[in-house]
Z-matrix of the N, CA and C atoms (Angstrom, degrees):
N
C 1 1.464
C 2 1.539 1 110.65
N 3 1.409 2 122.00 1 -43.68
C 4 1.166 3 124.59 2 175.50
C 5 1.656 4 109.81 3 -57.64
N 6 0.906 5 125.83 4 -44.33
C 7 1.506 6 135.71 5 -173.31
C 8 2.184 7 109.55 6 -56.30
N 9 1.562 8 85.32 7 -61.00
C 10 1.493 9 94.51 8 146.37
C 11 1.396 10 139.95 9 -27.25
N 12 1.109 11 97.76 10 -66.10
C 13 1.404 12 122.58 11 160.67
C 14 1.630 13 128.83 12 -33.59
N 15 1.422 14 77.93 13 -83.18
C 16 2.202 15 106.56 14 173.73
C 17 1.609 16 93.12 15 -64.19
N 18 1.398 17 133.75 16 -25.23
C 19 1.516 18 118.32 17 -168.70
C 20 1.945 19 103.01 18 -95.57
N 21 1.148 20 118.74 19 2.01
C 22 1.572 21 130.40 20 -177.53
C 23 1.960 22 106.37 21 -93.76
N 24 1.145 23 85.01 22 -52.88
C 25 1.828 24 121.75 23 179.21
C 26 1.817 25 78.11 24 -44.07
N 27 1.377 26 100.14 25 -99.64
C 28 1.646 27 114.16 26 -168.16
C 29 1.876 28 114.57 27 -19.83
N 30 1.861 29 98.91 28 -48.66
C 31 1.426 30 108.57 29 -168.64
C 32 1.437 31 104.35 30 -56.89
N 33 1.287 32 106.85 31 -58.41
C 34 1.296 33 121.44 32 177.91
C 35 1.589 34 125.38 33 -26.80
N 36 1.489 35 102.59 34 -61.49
C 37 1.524 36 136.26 35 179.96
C 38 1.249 37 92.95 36 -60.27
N 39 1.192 38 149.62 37 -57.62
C 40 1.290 39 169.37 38 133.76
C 41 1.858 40 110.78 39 5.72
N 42 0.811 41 89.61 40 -83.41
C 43 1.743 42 112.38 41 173.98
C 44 1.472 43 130.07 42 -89.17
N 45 1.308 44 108.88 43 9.60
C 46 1.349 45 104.17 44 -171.68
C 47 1.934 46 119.36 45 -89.03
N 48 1.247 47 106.31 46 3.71
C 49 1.571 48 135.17 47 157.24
C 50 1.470 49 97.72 48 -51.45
N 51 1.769 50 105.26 49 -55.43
C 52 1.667 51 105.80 50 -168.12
C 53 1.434 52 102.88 51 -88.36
N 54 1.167 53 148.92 52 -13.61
C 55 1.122 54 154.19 53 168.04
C 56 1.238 55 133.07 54 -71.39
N 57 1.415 56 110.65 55 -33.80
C 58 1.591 57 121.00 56 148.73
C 59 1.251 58 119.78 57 -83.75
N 60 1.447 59 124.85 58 -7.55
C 61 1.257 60 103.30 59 171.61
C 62 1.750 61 111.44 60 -106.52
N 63 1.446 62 108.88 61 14.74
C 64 1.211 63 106.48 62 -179.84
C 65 1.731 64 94.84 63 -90.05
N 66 1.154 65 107.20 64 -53.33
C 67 1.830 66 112.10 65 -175.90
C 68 1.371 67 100.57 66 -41.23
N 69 1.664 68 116.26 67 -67.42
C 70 1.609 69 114.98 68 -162.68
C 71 1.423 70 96.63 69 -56.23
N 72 1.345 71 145.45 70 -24.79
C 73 1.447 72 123.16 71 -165.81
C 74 1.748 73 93.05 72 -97.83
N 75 1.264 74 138.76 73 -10.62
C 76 0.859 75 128.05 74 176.58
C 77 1.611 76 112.67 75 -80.37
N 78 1.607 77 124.14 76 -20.76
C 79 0.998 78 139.33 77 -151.03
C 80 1.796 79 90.12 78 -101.25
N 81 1.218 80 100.49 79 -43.56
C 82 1.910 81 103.76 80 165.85
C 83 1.410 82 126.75 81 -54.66
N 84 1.037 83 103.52 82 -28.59
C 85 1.376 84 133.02 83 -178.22
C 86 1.448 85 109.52 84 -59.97
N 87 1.331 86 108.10 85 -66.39
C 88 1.504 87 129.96 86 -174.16
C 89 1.305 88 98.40 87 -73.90
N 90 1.756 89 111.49 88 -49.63
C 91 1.711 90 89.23 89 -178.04
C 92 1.490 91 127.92 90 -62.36
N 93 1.577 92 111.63 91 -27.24
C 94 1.209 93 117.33 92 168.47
C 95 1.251 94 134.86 93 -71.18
N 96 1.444 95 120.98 94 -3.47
C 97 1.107 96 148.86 95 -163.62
C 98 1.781 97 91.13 96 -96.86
N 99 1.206 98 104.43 97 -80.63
C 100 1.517 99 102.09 98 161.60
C 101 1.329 100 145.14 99 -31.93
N 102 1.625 101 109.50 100 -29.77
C 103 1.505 102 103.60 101 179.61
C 104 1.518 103 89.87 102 -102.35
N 105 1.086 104 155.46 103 -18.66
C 106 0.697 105 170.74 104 132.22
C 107 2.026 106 108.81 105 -4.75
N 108 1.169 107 106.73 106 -70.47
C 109 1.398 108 122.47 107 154.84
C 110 1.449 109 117.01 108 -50.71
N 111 1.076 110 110.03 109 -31.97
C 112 2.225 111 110.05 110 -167.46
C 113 1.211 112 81.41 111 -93.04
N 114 1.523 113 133.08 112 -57.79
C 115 1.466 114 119.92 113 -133.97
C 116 1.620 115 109.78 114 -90.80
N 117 1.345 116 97.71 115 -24.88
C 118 1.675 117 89.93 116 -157.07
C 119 1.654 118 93.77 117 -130.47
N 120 1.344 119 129.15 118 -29.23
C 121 1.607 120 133.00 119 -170.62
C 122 1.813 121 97.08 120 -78.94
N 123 1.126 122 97.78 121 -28.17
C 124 1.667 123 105.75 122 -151.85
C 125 1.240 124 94.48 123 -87.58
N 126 1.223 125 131.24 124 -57.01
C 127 1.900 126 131.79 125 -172.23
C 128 1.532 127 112.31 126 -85.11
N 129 1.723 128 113.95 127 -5.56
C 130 1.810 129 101.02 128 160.03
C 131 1.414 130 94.56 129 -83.95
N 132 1.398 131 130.17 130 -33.77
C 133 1.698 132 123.02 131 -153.30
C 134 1.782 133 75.30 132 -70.41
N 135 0.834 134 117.73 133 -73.42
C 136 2.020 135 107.84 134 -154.19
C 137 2.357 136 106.22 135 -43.60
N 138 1.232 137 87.43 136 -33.54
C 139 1.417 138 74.65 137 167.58
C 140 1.605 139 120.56 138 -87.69
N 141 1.241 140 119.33 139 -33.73
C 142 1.427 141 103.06 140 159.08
C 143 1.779 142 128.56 141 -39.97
N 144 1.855 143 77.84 142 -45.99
C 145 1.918 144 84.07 143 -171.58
C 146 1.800 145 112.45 144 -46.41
N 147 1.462 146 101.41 145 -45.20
C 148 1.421 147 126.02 146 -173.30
C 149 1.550 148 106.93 147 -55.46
N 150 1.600 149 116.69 148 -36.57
C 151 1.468 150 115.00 149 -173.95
C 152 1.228 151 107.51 150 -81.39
N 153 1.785 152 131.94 151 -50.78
C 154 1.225 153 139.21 152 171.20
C 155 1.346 154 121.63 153 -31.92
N 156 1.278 155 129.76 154 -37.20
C 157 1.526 156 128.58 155 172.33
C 158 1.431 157 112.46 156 -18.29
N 159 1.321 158 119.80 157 -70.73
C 160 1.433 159 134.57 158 -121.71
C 161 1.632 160 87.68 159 -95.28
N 162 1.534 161 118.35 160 -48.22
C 163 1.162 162 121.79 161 159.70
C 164 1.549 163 134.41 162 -52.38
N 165 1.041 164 133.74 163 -16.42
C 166 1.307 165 164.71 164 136.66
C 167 1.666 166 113.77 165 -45.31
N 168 1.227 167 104.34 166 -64.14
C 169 1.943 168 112.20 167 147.30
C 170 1.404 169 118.89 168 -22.85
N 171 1.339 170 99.95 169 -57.24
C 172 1.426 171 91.68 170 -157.65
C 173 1.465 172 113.66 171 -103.46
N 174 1.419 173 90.29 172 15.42
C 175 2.079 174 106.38 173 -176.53
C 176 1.654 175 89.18 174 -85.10
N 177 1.212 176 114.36 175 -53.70
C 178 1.298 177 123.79 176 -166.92
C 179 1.129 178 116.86 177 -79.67
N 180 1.181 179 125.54 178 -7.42
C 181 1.818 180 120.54 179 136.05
C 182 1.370 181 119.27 180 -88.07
N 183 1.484 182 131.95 181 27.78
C 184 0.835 183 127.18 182 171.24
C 185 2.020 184 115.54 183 70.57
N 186 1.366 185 117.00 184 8.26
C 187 1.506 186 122.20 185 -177.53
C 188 1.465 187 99.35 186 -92.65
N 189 1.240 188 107.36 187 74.29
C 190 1.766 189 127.84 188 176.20
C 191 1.683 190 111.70 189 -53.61
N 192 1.546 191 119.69 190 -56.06
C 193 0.972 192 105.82 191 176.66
C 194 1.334 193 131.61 192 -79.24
N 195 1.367 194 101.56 193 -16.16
C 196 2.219 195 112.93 194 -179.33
C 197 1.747 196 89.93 195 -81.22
N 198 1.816 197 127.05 196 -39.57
C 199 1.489 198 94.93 197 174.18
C 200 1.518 199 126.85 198 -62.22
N 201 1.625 200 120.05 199 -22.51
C 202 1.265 201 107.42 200 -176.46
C 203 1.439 202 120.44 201 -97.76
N 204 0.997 203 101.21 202 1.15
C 205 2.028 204 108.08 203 165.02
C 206 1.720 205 108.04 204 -125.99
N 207 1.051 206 126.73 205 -41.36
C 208 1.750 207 111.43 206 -154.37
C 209 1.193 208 93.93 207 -153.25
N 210 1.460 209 116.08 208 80.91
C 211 1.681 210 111.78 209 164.08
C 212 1.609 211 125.20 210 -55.39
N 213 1.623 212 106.49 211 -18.82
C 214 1.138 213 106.49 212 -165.89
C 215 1.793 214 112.60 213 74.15
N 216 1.790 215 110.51 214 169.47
C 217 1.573 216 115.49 215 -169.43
C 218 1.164 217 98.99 216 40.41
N 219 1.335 218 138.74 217 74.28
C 220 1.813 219 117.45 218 159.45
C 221 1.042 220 139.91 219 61.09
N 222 1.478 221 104.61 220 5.52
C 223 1.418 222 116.32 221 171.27
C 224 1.124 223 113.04 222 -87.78
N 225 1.437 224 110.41 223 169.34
C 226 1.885 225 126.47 224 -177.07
C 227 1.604 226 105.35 225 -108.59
N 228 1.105 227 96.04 226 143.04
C 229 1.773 228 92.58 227 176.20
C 230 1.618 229 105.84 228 -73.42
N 231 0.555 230 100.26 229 151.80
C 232 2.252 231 114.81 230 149.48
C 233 1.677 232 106.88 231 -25.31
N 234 0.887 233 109.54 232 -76.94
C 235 1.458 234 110.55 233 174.20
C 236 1.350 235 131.99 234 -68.38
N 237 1.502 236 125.52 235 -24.58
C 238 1.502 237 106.98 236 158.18
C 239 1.475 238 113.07 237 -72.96
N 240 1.359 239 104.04 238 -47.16
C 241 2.082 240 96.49 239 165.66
C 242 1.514 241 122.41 240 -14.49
N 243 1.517 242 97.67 241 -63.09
C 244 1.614 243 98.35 242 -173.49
C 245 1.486 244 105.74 243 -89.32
N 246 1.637 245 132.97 244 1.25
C 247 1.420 246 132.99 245 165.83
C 248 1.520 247 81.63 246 -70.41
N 249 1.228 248 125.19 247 -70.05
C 250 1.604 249 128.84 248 -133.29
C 251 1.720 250 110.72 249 -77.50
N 252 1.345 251 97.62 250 -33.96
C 253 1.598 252 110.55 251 -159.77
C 254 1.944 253 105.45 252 -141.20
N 255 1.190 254 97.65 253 25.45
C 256 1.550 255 110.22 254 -175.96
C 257 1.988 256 105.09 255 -52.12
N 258 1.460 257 133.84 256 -9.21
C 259 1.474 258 118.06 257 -146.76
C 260 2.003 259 74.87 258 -126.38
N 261 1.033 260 124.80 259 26.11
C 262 1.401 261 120.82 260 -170.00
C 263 1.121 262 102.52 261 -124.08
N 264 1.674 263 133.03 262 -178.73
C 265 1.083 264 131.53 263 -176.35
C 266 1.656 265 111.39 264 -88.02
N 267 0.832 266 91.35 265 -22.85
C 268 1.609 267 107.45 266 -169.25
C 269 1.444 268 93.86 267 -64.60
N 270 1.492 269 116.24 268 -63.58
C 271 1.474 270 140.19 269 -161.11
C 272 1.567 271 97.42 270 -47.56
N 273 1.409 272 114.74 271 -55.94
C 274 1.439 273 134.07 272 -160.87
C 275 1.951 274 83.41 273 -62.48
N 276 1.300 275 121.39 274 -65.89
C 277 1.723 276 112.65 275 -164.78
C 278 1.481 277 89.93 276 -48.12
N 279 1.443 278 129.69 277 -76.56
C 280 1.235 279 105.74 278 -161.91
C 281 1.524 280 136.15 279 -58.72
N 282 0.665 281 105.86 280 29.42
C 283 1.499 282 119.87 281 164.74
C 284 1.867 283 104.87 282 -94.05
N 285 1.606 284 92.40 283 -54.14
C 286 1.919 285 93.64 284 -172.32
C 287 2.009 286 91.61 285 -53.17
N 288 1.195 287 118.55 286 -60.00
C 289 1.325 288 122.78 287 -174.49
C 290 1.330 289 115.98 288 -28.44
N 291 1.680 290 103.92 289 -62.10
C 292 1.504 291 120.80 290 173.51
C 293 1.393 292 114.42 291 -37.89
N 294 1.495 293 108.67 292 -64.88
C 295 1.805 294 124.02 293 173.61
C 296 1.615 295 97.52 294 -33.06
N 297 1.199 296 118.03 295 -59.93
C 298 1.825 297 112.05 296 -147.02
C 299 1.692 298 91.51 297 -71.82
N 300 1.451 299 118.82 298 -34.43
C 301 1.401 300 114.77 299 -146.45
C 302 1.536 301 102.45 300 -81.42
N 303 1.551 302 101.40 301 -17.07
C 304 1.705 303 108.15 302 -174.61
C 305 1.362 304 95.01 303 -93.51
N 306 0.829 305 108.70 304 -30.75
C 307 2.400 306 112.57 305 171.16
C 308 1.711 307 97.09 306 -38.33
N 309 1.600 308 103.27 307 -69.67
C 310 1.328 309 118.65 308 -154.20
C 311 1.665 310 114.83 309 -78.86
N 312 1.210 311 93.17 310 3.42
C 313 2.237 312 115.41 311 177.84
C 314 1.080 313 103.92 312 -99.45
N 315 1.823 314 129.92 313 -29.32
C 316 0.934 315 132.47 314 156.69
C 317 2.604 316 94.93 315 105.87
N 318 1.055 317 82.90 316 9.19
C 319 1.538 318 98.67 317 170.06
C 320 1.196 319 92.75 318 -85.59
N 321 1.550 320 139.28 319 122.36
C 322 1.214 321 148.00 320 -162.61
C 323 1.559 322 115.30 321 -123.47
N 324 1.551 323 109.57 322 -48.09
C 325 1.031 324 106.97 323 141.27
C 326 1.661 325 169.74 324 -48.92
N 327 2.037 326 89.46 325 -25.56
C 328 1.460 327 92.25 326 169.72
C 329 1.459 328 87.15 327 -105.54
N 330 1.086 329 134.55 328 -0.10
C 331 1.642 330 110.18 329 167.01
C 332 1.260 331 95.93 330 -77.22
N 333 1.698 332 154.94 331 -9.60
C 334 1.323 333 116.39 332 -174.90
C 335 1.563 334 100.60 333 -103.20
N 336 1.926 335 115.51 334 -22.01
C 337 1.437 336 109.08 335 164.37
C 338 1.766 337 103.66 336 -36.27
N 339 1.218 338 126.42 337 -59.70
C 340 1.959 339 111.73 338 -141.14
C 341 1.186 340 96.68 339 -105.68
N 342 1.806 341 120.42 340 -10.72
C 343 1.928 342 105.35 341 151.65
C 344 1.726 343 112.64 342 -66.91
N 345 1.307 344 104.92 343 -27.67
C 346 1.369 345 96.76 344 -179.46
C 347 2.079 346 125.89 345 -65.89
N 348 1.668 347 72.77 346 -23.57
C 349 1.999 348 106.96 347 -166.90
C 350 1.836 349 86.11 348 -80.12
N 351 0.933 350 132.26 349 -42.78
C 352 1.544 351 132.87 350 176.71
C 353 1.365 352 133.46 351 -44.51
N 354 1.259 353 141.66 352 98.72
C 355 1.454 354 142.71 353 162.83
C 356 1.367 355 110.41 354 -90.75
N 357 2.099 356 96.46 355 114.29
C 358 1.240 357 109.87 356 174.65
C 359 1.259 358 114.28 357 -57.68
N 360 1.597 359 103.94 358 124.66
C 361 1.533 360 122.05 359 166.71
C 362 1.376 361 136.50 360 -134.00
N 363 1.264 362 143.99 361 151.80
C 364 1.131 363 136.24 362 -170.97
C 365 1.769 364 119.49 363 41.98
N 366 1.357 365 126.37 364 -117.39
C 367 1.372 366 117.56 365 -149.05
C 368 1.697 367 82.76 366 -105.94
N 369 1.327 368 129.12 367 25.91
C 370 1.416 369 124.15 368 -163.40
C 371 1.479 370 92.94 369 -127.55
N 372 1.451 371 134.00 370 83.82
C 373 1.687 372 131.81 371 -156.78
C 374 1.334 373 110.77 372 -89.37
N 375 1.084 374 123.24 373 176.70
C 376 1.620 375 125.74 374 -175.79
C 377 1.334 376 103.22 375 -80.02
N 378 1.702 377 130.32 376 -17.22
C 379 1.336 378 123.10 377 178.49
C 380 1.852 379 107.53 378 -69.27
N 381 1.394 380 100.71 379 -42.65
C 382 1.625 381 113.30 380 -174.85
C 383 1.668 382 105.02 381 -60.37
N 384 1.543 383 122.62 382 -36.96
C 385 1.445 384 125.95 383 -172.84
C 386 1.964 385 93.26 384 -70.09
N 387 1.459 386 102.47 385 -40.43
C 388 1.871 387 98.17 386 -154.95
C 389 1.653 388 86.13 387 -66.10
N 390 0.948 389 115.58 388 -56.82
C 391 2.027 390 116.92 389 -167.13
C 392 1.411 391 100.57 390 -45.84
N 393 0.981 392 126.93 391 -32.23
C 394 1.891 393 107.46 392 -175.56
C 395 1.099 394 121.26 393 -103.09
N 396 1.614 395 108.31 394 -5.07
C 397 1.154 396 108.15 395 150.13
C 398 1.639 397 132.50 396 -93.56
N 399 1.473 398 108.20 397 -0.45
C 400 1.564 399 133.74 398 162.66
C 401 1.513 400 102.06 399 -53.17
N 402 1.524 401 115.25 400 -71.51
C 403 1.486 402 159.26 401 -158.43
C 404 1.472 403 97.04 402 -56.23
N 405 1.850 404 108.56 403 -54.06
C 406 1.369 405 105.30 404 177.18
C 407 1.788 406 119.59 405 -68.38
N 408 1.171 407 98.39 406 -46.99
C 409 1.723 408 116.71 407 -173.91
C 410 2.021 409 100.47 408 -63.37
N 411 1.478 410 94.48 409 -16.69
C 412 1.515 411 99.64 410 -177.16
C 413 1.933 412 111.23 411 -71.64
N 414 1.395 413 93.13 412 -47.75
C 415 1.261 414 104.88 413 -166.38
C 416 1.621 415 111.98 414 -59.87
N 417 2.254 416 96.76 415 -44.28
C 418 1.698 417 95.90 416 179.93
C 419 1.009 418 113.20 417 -52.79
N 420 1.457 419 137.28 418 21.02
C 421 1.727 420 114.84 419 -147.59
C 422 1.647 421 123.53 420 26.65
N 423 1.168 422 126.35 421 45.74
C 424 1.550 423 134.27 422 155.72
C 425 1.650 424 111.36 423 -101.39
N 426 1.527 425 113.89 424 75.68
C 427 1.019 426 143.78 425 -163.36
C 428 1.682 427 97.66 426 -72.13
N 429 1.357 428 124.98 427 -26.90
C 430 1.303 429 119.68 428 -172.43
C 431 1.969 430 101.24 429 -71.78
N 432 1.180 431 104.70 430 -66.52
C 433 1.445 432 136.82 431 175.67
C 434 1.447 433 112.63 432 -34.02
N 435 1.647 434 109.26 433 -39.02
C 436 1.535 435 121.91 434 -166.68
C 437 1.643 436 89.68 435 -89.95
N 438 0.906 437 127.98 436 -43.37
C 439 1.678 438 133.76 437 177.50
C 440 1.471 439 113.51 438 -60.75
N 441 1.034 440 112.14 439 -49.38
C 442 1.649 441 117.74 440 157.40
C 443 1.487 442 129.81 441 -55.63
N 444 0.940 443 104.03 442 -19.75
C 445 1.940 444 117.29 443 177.84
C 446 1.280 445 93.43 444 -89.08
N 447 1.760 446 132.14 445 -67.36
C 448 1.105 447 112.09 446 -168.35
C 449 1.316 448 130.22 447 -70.79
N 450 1.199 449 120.22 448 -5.38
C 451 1.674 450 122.20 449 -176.75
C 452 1.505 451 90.30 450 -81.34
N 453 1.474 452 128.10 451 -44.90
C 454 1.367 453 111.76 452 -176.85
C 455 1.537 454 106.81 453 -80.75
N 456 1.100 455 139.51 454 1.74
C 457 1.369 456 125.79 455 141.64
C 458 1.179 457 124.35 456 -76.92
N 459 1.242 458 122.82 457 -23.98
C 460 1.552 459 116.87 458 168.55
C 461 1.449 460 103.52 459 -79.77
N 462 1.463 461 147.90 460 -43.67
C 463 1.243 462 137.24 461 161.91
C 464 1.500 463 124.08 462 -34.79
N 465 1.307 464 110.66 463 -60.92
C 466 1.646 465 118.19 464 177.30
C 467 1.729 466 113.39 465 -76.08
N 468 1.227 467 127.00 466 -0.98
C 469 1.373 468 122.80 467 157.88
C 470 1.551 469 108.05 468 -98.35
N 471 1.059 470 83.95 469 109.33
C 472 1.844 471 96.11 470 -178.35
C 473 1.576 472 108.35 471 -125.63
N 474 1.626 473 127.47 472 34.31
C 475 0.947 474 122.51 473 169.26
C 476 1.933 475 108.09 474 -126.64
N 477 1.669 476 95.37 475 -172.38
C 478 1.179 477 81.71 476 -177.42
C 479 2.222 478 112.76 477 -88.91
N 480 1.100 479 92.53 478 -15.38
C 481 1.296 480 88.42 479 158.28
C 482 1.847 481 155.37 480 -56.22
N 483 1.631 482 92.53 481 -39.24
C 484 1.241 483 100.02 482 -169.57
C 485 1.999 484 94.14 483 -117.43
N 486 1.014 485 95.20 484 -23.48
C 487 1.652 486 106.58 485 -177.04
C 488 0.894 487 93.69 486 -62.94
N 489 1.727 488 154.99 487 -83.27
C 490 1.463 489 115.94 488 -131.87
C 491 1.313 490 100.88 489 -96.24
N 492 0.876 491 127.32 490 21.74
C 493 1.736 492 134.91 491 -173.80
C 494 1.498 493 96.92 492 -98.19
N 495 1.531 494 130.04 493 -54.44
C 496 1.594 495 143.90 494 -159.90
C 497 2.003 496 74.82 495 -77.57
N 498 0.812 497 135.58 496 -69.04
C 499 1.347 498 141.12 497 -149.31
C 500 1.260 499 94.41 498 -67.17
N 501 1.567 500 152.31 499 -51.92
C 502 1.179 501 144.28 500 -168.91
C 503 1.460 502 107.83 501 -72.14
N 504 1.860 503 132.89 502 -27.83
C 505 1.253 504 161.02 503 161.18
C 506 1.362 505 89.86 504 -46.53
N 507 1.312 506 133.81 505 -49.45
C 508 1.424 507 127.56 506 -162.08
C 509 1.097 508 136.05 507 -79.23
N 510 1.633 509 94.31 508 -47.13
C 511 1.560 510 137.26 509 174.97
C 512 1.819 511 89.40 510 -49.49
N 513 1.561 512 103.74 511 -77.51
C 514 1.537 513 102.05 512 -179.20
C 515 1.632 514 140.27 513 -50.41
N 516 0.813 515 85.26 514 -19.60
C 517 1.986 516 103.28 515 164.99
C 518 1.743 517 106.42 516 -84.48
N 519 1.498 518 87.57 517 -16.61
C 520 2.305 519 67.44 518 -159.00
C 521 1.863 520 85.04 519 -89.01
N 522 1.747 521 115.43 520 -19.84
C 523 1.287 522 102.17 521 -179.96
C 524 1.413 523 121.13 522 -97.93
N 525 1.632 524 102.25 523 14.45
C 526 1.763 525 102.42 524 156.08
C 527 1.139 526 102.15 525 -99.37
N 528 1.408 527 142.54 526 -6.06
C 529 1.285 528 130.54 527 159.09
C 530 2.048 529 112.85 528 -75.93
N 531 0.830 530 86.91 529 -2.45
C 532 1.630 531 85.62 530 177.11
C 533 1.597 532 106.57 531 83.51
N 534 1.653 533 100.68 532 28.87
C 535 1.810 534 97.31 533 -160.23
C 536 1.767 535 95.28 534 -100.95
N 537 0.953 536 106.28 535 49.91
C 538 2.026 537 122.16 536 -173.22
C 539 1.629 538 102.55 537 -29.04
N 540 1.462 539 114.55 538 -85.29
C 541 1.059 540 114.03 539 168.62
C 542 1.728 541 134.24 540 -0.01
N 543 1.910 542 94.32 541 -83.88
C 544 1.475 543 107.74 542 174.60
C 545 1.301 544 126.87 543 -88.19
N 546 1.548 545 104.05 544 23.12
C 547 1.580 546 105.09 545 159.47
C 548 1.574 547 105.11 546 -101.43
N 549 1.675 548 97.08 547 -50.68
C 550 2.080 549 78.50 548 158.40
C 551 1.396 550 132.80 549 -31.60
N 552 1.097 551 113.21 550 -58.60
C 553 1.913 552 119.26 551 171.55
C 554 1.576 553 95.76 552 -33.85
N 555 1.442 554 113.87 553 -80.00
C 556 1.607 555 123.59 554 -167.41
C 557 1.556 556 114.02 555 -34.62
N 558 1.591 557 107.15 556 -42.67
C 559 1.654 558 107.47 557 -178.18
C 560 1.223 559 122.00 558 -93.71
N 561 1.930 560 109.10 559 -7.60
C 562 1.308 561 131.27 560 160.51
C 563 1.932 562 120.79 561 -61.37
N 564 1.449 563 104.31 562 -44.13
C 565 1.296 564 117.98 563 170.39
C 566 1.339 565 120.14 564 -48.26
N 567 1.495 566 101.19 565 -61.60
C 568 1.825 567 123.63 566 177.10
C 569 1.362 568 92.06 567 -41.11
N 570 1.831 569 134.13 568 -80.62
C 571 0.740 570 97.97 569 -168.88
C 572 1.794 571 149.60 570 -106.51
N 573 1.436 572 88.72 571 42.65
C 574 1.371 573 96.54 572 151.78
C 575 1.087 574 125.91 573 -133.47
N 576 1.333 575 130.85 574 53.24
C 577 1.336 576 152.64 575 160.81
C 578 1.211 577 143.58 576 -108.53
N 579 2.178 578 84.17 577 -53.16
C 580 1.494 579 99.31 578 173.54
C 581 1.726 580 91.32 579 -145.76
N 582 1.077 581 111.61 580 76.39
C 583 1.555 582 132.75 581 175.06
C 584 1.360 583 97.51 582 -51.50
N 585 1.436 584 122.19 583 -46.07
C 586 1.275 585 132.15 584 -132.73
C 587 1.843 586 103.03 585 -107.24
N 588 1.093 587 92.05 586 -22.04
C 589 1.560 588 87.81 587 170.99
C 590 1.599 589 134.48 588 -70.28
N 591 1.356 590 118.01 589 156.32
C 592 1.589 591 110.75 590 160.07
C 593 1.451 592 122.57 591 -35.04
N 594 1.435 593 120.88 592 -45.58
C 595 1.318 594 112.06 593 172.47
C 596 1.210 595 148.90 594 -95.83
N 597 1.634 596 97.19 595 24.59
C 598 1.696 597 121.06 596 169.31
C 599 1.655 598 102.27 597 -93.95
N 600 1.387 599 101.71 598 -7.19
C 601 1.874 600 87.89 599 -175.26
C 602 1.755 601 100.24 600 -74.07
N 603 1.443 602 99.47 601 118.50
C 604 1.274 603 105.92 602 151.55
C 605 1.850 604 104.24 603 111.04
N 606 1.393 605 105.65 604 -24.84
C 607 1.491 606 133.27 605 175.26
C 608 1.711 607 97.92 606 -30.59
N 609 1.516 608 116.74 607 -63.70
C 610 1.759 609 103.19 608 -160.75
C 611 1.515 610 97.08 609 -50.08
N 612 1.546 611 135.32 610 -46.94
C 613 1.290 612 126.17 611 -156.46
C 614 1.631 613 107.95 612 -66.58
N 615 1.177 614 131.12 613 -13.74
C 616 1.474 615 138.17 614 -168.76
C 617 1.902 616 77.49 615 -103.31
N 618 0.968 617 137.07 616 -33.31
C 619 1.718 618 125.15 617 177.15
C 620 1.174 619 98.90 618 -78.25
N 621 1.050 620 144.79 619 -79.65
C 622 1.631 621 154.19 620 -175.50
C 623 1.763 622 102.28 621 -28.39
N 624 1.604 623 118.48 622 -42.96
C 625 1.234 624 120.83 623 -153.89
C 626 2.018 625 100.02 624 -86.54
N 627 1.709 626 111.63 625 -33.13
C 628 1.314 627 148.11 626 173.06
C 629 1.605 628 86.50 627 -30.69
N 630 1.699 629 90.75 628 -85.04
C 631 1.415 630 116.77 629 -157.40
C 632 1.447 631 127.07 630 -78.30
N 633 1.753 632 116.94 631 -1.60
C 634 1.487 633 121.16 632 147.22
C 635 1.016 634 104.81 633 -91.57
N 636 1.704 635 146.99 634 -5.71
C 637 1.251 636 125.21 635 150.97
C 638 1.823 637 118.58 636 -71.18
N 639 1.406 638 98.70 637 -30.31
C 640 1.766 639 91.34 638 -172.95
C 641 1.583 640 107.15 639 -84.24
N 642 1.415 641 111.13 640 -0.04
C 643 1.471 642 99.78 641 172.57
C 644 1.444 643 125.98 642 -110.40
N 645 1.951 644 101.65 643 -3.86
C 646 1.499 645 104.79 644 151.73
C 647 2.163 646 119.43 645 -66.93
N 648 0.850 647 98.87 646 -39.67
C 649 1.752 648 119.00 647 170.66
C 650 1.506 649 109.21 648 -15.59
């Protein structure tokens, strides 16, 4: 052990030219990494934030295609955001925006390109990213793919908000797949999970209806 020891000591003594200059460049690294973030990531994201408004407007009236090109008043569409300011936070939502607005255009494909382009963040959760890409994979008829999105939206909604809603979404897909059984489970969960929510009203009869279909089967 001593030898060990005295033979680490030596290496050290040895190499420690390369050892400080690995830290200090690692330490550059990080610092640059950091100003990097304050100086230049941080003051396009506040002007993005500032352009996104207007486009955001017109999501929420449902004007899908004027949010992703021409909000109008000075606004930026959805898509120059993430042309202009794509490595920002801002940049990153419009993409989720982009996803829903190409969902609801019925472009299925580039809504699952910029759900795919999306990192769940803030009040925008990984259950909300998996459903539109469920929704999209729903529409191609890629029934395998669309079944796979929603179980991981029913997994990652684990509250009482988005959970029994992703779970009743599920339940109903697994019983147009003829999946009787494990859509019972799904409307079984609801209600004993979130009994208490808006979207348990009415839930046992979609269980009851589940499970005399999965036991004619």
């Amino acid at each position: 052990m001593e030898f060990n020891i005295n033979a680490l000591r030596t290496f050290v003594d040895q190499k420690k030219n390369l050892v400080i200059g690995i830290l200090a460049g690692l330490a550059i690294l990080i610092a640059g990494y950091f100003i990097y973030k304050a100086f230049f990531v941080a003051p396009k994201n506040k002007v993005a934030a500032d352009q996104i408004y207007q486009a955001q407007i017109m999501f929420d009236k449902d004007s899908f295609q004027m949010a992703l090109n021409n909000p109008g008043v000075g606004g930026t569409g959805f898509l120059k955001i993430i042309e202009n300011y794509g490595g920002t936070e801002t940049g990153n939502l419009a993409r989720y925006y982009a996803g829903v607005c190409y969902l609801r255009l019925g472009d299925y494909d580039k809504a699952i390109k910029y759900m795919n382009e999306y990192k769940p963040a803030g009040e925008i959760t990984p259950a909300m990213t998996y459903e539109v890409l469920a929704d999209a994979y729903s529409e191609k008829k890629d029934d395998n793919k669309a079944l796979s999105y929603y179980e991981k939206a029913a997994k990652s909604a684990d509250n009482e908000l988005t959970g029994p809603y992703t779970l009743k979404k599920l339940g109903m897909f697994q019983e147009k797949l003829g999946k009787y059984a494990d859509a019972a489970k799904s409307y079984k969960k609801i209600m004993d999970v979130y009994g208490q929510t808006a979207d348990a009203n009415n839930i046992e009869a979609y269980y009851e209806r589940a499970m005399l279909l999965a036991n004619k089967k």
